[in-house]
Backbone as CSV, one residue per row, in Angstrom:
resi,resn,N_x,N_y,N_z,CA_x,CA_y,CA_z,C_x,C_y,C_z
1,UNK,20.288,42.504,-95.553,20.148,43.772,-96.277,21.289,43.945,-97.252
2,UNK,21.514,44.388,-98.288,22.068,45.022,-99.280,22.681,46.383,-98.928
3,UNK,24.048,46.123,-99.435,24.479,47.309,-99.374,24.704,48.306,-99.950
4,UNK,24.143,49.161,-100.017,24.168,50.702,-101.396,25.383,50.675,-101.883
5,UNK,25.303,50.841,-103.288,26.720,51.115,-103.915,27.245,51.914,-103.585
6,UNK,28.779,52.604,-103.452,29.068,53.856,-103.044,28.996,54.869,-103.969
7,UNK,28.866,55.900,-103.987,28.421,56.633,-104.825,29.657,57.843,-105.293
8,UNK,29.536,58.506,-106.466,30.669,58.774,-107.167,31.369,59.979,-105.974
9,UNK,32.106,61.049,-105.619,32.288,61.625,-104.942,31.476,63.475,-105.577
10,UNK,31.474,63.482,-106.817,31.044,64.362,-107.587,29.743,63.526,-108.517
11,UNK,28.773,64.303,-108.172,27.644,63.789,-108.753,27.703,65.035,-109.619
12,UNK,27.017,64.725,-111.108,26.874,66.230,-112.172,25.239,66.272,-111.883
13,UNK,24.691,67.461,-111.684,23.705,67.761,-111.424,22.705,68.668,-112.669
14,UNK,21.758,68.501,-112.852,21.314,69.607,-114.011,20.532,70.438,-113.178
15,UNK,21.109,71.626,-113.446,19.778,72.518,-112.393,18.712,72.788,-112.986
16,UNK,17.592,72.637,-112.278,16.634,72.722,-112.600,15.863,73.371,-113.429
17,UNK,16.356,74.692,-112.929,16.051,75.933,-113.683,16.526,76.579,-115.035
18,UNK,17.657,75.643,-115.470,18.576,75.929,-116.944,17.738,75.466,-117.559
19,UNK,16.562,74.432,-117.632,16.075,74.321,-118.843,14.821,75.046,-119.236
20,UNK,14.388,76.006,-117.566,13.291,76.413,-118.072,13.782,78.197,-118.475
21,UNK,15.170,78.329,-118.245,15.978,79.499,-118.923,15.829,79.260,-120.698
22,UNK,16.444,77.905,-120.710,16.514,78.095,-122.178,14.988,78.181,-122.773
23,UNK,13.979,77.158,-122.205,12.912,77.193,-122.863,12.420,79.290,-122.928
24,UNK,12.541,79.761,-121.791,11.930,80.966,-121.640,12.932,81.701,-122.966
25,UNK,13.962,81.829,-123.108,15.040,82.116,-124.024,14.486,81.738,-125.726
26,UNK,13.852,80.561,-125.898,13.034,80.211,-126.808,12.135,81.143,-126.826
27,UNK,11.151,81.452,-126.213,9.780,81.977,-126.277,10.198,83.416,-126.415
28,UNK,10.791,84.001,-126.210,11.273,85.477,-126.175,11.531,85.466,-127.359
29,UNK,12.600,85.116,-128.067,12.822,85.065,-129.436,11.627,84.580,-130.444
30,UNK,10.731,83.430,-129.866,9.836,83.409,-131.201,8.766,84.657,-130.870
31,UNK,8.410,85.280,-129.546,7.497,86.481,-129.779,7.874,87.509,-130.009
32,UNK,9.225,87.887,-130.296,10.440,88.922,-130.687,9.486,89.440,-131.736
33,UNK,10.231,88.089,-132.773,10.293,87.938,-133.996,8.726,88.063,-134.741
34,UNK,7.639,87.546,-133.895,6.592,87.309,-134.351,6.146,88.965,-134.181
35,UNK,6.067,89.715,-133.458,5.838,91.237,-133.221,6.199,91.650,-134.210
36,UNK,7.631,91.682,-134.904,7.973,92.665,-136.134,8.984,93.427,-135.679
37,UNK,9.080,93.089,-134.204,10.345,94.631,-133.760,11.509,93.510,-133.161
38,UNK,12.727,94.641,-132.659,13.472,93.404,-132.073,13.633,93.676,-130.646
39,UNK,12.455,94.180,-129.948,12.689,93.716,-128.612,10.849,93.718,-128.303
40,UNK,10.613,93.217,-126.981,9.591,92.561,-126.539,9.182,93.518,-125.575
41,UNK,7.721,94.104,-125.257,8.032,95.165,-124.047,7.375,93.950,-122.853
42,UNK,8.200,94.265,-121.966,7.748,93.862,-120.741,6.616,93.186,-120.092
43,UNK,5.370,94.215,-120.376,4.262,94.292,-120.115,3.741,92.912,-121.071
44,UNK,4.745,92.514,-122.272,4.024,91.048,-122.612,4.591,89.666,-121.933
45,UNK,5.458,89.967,-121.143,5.638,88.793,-120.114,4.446,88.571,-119.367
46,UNK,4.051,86.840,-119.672,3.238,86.396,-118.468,4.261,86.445,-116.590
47,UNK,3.136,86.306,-115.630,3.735,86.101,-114.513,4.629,85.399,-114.343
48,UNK,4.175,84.142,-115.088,5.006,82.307,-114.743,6.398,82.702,-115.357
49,UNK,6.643,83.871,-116.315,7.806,83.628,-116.973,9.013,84.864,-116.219
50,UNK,8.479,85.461,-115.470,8.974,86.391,-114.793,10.297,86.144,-114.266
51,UNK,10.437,85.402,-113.660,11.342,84.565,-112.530,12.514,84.154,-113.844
52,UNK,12.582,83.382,-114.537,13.164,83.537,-115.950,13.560,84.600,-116.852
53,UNK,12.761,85.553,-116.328,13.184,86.680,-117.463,14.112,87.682,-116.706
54,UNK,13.344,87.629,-115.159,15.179,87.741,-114.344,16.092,87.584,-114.481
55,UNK,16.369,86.433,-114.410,17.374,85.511,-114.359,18.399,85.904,-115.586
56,UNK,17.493,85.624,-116.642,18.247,85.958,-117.976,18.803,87.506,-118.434
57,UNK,18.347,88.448,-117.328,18.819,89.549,-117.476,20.183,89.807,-116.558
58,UNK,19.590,89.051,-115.372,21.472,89.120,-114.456,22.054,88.282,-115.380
59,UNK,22.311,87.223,-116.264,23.253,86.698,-116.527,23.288,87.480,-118.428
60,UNK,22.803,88.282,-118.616,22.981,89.216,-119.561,22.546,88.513,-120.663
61,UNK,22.141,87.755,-120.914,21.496,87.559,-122.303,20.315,87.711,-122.965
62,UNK,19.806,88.951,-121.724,18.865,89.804,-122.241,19.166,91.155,-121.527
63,UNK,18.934,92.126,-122.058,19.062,93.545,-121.888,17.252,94.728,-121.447
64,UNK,17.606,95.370,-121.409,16.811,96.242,-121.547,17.148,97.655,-122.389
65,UNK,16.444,97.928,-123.836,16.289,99.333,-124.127,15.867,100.401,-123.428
66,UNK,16.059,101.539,-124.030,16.078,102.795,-123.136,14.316,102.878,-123.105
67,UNK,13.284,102.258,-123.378,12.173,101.832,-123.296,11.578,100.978,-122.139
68,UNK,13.070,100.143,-121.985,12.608,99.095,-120.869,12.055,97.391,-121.377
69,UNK,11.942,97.828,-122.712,11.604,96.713,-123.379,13.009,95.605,-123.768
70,UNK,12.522,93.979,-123.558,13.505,93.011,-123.356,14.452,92.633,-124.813
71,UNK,15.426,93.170,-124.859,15.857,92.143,-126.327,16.784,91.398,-126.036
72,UNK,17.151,91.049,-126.678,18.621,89.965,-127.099,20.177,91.156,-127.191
73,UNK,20.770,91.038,-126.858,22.123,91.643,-126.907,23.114,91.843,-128.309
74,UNK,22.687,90.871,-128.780,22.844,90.777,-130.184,22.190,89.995,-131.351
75,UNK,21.867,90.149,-132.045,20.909,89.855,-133.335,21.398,88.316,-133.597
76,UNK,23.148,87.872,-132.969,22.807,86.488,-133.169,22.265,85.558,-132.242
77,UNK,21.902,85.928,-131.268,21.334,85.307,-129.815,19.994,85.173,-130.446
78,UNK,19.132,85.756,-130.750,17.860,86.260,-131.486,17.496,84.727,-132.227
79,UNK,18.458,85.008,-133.153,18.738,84.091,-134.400,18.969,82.452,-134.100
80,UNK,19.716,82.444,-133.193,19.602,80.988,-132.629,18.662,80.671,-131.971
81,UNK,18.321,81.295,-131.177,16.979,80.847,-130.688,15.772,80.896,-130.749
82,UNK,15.579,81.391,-131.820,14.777,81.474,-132.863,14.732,80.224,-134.172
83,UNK,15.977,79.621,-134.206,16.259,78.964,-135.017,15.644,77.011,-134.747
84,UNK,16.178,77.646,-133.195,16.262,76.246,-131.791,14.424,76.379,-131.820
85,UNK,13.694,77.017,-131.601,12.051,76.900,-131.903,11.497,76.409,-133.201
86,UNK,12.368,76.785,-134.239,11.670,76.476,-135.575,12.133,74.900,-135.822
87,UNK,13.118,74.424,-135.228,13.608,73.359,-135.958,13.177,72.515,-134.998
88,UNK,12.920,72.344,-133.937,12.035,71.458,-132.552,11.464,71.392,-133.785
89,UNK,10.090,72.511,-134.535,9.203,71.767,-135.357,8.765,71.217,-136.646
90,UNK,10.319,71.530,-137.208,10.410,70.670,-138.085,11.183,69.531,-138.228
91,UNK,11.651,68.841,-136.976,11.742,67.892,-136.251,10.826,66.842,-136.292
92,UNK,10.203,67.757,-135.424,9.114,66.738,-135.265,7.992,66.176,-135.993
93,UNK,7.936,66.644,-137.500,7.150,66.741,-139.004,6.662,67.384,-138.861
94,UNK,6.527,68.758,-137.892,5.445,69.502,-138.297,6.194,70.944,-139.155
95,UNK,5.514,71.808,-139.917,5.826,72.560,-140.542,5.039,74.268,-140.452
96,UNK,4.595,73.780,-139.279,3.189,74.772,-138.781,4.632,76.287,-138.312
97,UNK,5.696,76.325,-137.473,6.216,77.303,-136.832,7.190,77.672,-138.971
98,UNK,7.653,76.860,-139.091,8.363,77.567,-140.211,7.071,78.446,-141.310
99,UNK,5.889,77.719,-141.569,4.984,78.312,-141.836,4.398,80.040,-141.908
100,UNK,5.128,80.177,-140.823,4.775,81.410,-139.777,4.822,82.511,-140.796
101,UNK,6.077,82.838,-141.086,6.393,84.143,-141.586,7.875,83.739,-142.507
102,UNK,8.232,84.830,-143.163,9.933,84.666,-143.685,10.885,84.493,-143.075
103,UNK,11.644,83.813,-142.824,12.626,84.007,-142.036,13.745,84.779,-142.813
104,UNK,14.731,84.923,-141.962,15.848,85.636,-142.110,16.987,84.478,-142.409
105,UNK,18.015,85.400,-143.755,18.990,84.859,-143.980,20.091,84.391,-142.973
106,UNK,20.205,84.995,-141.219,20.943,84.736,-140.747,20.181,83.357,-139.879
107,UNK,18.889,83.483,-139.673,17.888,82.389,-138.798,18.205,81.013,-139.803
108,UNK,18.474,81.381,-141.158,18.461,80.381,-141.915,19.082,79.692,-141.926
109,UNK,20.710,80.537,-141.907,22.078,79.848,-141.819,21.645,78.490,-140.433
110,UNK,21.408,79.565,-139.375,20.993,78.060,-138.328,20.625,77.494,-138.339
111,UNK,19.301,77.589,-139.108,18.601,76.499,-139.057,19.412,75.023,-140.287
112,UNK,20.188,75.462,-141.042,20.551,74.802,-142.303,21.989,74.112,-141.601
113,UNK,22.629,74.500,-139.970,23.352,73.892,-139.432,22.327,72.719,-138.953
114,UNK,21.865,72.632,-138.235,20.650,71.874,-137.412,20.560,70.539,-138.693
115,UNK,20.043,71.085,-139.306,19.215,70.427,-140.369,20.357,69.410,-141.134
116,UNK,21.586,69.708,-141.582,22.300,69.376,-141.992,23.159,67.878,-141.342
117,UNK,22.596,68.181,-140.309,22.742,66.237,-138.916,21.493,65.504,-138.987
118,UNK,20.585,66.037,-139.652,19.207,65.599,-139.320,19.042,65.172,-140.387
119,UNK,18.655,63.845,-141.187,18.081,63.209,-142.258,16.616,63.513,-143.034
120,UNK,15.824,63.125,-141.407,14.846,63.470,-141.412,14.047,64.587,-141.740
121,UNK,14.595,65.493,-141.278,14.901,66.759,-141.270,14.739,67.584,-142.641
122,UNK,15.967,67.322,-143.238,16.237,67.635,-144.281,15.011,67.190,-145.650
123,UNK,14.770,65.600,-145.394,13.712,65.443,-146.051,12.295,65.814,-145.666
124,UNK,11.864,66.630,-144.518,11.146,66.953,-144.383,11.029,68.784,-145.000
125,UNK,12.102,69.215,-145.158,12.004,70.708,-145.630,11.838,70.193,-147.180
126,UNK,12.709,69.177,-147.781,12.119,69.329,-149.176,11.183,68.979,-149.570
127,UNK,10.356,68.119,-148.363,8.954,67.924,-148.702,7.960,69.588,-148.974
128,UNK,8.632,69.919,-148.597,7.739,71.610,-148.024,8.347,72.420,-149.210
129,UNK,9.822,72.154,-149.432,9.675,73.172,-150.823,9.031,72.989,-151.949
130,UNK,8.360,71.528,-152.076,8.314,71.227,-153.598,6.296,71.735,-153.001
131,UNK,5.911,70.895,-152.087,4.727,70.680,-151.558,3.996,71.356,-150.819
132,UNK,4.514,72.302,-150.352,4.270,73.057,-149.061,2.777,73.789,-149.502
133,UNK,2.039,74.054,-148.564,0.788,74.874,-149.027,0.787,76.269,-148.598
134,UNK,1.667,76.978,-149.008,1.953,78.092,-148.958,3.020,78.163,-149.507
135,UNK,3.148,79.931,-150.004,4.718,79.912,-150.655,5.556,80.476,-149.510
136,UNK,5.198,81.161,-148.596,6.019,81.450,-147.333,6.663,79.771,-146.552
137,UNK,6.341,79.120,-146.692,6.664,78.069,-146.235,7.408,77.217,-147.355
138,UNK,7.568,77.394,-148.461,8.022,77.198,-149.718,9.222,77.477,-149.219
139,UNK,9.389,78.910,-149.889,10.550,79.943,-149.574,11.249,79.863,-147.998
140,UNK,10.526,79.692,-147.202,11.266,79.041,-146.251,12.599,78.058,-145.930
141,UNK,11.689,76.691,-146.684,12.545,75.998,-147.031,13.053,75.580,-147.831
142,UNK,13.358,76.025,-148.641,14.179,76.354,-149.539,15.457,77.439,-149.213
143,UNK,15.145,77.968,-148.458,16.298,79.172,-148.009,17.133,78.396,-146.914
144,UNK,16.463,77.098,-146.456,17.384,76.741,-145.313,18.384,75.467,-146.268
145,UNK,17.300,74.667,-146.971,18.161,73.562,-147.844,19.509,74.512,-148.559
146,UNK,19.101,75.961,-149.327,19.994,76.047,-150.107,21.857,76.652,-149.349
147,UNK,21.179,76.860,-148.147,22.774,77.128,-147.655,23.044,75.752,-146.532
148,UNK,22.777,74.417,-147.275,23.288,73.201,-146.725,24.657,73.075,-147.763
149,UNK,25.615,72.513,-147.516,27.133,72.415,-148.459,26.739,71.273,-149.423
150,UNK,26.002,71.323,-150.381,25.344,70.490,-151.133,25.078,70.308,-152.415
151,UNK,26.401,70.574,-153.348,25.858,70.741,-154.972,24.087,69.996,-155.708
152,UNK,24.078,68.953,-154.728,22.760,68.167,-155.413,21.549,68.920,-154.715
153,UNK,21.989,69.520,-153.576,20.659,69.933,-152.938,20.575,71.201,-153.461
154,UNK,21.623,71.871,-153.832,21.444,73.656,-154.618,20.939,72.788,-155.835
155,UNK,20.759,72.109,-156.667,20.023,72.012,-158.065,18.653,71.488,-157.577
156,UNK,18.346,71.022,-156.858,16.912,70.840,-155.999,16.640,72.311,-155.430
157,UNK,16.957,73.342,-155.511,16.669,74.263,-155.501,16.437,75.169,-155.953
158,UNK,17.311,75.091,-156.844,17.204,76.223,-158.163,15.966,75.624,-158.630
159,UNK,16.075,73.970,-159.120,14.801,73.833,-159.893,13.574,74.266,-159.509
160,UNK,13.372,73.916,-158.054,11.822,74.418,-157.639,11.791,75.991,-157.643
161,UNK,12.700,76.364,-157.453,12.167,78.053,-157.781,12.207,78.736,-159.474
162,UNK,12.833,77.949,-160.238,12.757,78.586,-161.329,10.740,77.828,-161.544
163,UNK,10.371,76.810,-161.001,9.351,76.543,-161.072,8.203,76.812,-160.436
164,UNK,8.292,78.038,-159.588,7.288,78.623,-158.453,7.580,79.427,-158.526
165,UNK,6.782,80.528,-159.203,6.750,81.750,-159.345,6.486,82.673,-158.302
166,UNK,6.056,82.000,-156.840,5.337,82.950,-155.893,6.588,82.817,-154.774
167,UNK,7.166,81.368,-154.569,8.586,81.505,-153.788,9.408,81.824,-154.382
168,UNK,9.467,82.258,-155.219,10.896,82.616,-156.319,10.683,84.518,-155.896
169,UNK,9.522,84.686,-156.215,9.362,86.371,-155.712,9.985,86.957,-154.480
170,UNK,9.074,85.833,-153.552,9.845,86.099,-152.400,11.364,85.903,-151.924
171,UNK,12.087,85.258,-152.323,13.153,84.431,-152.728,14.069,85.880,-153.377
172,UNK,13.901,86.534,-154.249,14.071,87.267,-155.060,14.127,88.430,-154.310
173,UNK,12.964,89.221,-153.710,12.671,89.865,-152.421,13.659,90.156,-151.724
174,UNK,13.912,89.070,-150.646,14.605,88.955,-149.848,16.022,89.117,-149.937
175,UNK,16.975,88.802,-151.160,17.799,88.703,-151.397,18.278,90.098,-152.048
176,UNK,17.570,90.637,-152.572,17.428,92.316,-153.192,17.594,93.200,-151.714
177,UNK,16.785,92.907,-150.978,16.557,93.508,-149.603,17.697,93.408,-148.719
178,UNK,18.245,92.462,-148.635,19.710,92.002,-147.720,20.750,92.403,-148.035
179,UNK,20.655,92.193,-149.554,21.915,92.705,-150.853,22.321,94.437,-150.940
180,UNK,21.379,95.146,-150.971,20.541,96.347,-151.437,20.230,97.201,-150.196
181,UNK,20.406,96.420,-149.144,19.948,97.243,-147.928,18.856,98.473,-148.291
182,UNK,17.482,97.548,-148.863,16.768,98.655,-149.196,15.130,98.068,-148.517
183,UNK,14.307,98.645,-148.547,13.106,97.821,-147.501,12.541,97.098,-148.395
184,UNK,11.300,96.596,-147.922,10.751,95.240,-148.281,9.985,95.628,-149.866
185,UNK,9.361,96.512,-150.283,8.645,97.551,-150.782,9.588,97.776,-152.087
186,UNK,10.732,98.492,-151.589,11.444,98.671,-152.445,12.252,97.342,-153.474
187,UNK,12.758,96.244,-152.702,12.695,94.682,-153.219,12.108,94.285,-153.618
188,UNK,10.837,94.177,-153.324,9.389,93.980,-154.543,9.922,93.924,-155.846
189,UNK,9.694,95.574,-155.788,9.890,96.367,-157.005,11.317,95.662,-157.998
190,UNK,12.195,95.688,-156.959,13.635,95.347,-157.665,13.499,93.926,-158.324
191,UNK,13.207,92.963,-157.257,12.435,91.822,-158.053,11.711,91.285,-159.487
192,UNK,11.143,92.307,-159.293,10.278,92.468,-161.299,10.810,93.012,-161.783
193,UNK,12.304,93.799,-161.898,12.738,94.492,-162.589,12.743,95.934,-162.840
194,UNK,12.343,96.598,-161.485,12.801,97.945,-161.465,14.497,98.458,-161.029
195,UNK,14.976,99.676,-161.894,16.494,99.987,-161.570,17.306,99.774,-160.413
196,UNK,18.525,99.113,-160.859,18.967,99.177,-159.622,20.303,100.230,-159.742
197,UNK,20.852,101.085,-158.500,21.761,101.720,-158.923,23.550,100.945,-159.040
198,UNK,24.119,101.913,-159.774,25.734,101.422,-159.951,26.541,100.175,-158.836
199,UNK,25.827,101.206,-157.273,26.795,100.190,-156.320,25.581,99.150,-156.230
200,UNK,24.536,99.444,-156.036,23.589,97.938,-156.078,24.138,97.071,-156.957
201,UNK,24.292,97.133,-158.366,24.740,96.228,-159.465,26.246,95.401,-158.964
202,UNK,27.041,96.526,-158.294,28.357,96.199,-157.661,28.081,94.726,-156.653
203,UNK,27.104,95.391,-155.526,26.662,94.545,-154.246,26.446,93.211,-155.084
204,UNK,25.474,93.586,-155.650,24.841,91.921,-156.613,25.409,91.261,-157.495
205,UNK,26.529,91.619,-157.764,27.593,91.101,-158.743,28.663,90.324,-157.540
206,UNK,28.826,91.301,-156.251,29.916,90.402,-155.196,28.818,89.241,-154.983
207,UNK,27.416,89.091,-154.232,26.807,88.284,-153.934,26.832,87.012,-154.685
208,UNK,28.009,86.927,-156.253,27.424,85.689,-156.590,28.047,84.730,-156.176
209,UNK,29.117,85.402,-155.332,30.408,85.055,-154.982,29.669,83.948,-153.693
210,UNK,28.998,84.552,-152.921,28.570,84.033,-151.908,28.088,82.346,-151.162
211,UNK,29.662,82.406,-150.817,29.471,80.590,-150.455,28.682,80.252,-149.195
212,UNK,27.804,80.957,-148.768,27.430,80.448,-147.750,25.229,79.938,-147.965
213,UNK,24.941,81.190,-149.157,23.704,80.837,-149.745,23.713,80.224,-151.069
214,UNK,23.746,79.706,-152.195,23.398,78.952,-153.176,22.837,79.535,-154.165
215,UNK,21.485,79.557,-153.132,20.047,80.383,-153.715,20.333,81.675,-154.148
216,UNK,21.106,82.445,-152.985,21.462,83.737,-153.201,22.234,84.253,-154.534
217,UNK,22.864,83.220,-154.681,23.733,83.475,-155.910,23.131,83.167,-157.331
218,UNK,21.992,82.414,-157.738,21.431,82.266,-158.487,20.360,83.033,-158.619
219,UNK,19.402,83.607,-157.288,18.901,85.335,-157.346,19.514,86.116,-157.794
220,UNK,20.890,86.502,-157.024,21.683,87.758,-157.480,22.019,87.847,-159.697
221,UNK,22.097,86.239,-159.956,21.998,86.367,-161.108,20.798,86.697,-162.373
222,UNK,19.721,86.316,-161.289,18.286,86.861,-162.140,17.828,88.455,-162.061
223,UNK,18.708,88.695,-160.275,18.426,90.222,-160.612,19.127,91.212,-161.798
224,UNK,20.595,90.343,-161.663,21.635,91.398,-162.403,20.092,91.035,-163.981
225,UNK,20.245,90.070,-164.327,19.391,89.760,-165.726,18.090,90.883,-166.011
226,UNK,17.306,90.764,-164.712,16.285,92.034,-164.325,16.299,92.999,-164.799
227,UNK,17.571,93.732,-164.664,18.098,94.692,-163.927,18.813,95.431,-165.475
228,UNK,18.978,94.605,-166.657,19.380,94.595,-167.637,21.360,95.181,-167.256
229,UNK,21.591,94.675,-166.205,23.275,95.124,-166.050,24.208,93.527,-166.732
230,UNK,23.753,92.776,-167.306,24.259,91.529,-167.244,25.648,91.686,-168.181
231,UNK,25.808,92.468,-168.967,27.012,93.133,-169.650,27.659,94.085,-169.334
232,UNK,27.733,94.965,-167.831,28.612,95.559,-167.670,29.260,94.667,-167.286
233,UNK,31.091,95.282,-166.941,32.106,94.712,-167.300,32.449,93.967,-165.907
234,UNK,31.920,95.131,-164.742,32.298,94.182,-163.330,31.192,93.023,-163.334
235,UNK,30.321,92.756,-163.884,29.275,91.855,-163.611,29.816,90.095,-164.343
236,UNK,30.428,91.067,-165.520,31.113,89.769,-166.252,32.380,89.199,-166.071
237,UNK,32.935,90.089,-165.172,34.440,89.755,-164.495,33.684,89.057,-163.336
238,UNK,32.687,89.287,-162.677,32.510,88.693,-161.193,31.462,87.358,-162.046
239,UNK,31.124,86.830,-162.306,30.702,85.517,-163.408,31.391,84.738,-163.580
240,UNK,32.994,85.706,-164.342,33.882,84.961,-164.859,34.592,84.027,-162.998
241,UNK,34.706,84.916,-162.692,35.264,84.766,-161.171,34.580,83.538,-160.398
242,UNK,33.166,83.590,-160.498,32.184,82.825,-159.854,31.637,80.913,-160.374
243,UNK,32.559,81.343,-161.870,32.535,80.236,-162.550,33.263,79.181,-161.842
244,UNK,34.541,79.586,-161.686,35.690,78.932,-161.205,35.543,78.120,-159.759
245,UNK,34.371,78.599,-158.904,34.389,77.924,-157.779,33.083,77.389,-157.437
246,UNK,32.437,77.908,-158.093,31.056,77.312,-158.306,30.699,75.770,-158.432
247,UNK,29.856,74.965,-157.832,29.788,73.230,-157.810,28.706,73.382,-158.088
248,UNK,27.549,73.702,-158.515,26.066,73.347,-158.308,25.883,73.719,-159.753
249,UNK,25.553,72.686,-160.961,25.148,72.676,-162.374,24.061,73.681,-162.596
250,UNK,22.999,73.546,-161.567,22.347,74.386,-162.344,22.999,76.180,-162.223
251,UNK,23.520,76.148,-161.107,24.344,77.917,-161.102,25.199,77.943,-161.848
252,UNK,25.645,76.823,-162.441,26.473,77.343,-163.186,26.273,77.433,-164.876
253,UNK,24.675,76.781,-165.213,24.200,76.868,-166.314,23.706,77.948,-166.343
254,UNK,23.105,79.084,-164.976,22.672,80.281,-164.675,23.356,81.240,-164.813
255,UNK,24.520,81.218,-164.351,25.894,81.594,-164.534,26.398,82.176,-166.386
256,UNK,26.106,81.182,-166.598,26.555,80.973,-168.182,25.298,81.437,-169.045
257,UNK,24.407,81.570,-168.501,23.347,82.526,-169.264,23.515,83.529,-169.368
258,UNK,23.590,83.879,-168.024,23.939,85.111,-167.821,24.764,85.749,-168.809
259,UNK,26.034,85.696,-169.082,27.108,85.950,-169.676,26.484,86.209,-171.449
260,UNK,25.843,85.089,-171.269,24.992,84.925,-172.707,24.042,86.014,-173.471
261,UNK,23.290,86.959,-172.405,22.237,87.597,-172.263,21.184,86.504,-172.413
262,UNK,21.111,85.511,-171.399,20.091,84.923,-171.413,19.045,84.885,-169.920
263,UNK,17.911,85.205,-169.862,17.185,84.759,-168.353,17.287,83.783,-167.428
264,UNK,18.623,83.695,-166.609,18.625,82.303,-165.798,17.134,81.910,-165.117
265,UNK,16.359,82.269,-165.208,15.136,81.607,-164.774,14.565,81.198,-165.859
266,UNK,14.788,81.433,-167.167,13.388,80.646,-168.255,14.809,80.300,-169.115
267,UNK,15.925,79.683,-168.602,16.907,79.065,-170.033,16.434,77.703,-170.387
């Protein structure tokens, strides 16, 4: 007979149940998000997930509102795991979960960490910005490529949106809405060029500053253009400002329109 190896004195164990925490932790966040609100009521937990949704409440990374209904503790818990669902499927080539709906500038940031190790990945979102059959899925990805640290990938971005008029809206939208802290309705509007007020022009003049979106900063410059503020004086001091640290040619040919009185989207 053979004798068993001896075995380590500390074995690392995975418990069992951590992965069906995180998976349940997944699913909460994508039916969060898919509802429209930011918490989940109760009553839409299946049985099987019960035991999990326990769990995740003694160890606090889910709460209960004064409703009783389940959320996230904070909007970035939400966001990651929300982020951790979308990118499993664009992983795996599919493009069906990013598809879904808009995401959010902060879901984006994550997802554009993720993506940014991933080759594949990455060439699979720009397959979807240029190709995608939808513009929600356009604008999607495109919002995740453009806050990758990437001068070549922000001019692969700018270009397809100065060239898609329907992700560029949304694109536009969104960035009015975040900027503007004003609702979805009202961004529309701001989008095509309805007024924006003094501190809006302010907000969208700091935004061009913004090193963490790309996109954002080449929106914020079509709105100021919109918006006909492209010659007040803080707009052209924050330009002048934005010049200087700016890497991505086409923002900064956008940039320089701007200044110009020219439309960074049709120069």
């Amino acid at each position: 007979m053979f004798a068993l190896a001896a075995l380590p004195a500390v074995v690392p164990m995975v418990q069992p149940h951590q992965l069906d925490l995180d998976e349940c932790a997944q699913w909460l966040a994508w039916e969060t998000w898919q509802s429209g609100a930011d918490a989940l009521p109760a009553t839409d937990v299946p049985g099987d997930r019960k035991r999990a949704v326990a769990e995740l409440l003694a160890r606090h990374y889910l709460v209960r509102d004064r409703n009783g209904a389940l959320r996230f503790p904070t909007s970035g818990l939400l966001d990651f795991y929300l982020a951790v669902v979308v990118f499993n499927s664009i992983s795996s080539g599919s493009s069906t979960r990013l598809a879904t709906a808009q995401t959010t500038h902060a879901t984006d940031l994550v997802l554009a960490q993720f993506a940014e190790a991933d080759a594949d990945s990455t060439a699979n979102l720009a397959r979807s910005m240029t190709g995608g059959p939808s513009a929600v899925l356009r604008v999607n990805a495109a919002g995740v490529l453009a806050k990758m640290d990437s001068p070549a990938m922000t001019d692969s971005v700018v270009t397809a949106l100065r060239s898609d008029h329907a992700a560029r809206a949304l694109y536009l939208a969104a960035v009015a809405s975040r900027v503007l802290r004003i609702s979805w309705a009202d961004a529309a509007r701001v989008a095509t060029g309805s007024a924006i007020s003094g501190d809006g022009v302010e907000a969208l003049a700091a935004e061009l500053r913004n090193p963490r979106d790309a996109a954002a900063r080449w929106c914020s410059a079509a709105l100021l253009y919109r918006a006909g503020a492209a010659n007040r004086a803080n707009v052209r001091a924050a330009v002048a400002d934005a010049l200087g640290s700016e890497r991505s040619a086409e923002n900064l040919r956008s940039m320089a329109a701007l200044t110009s009185g020219m439309d960074p989207i049709t120069l």
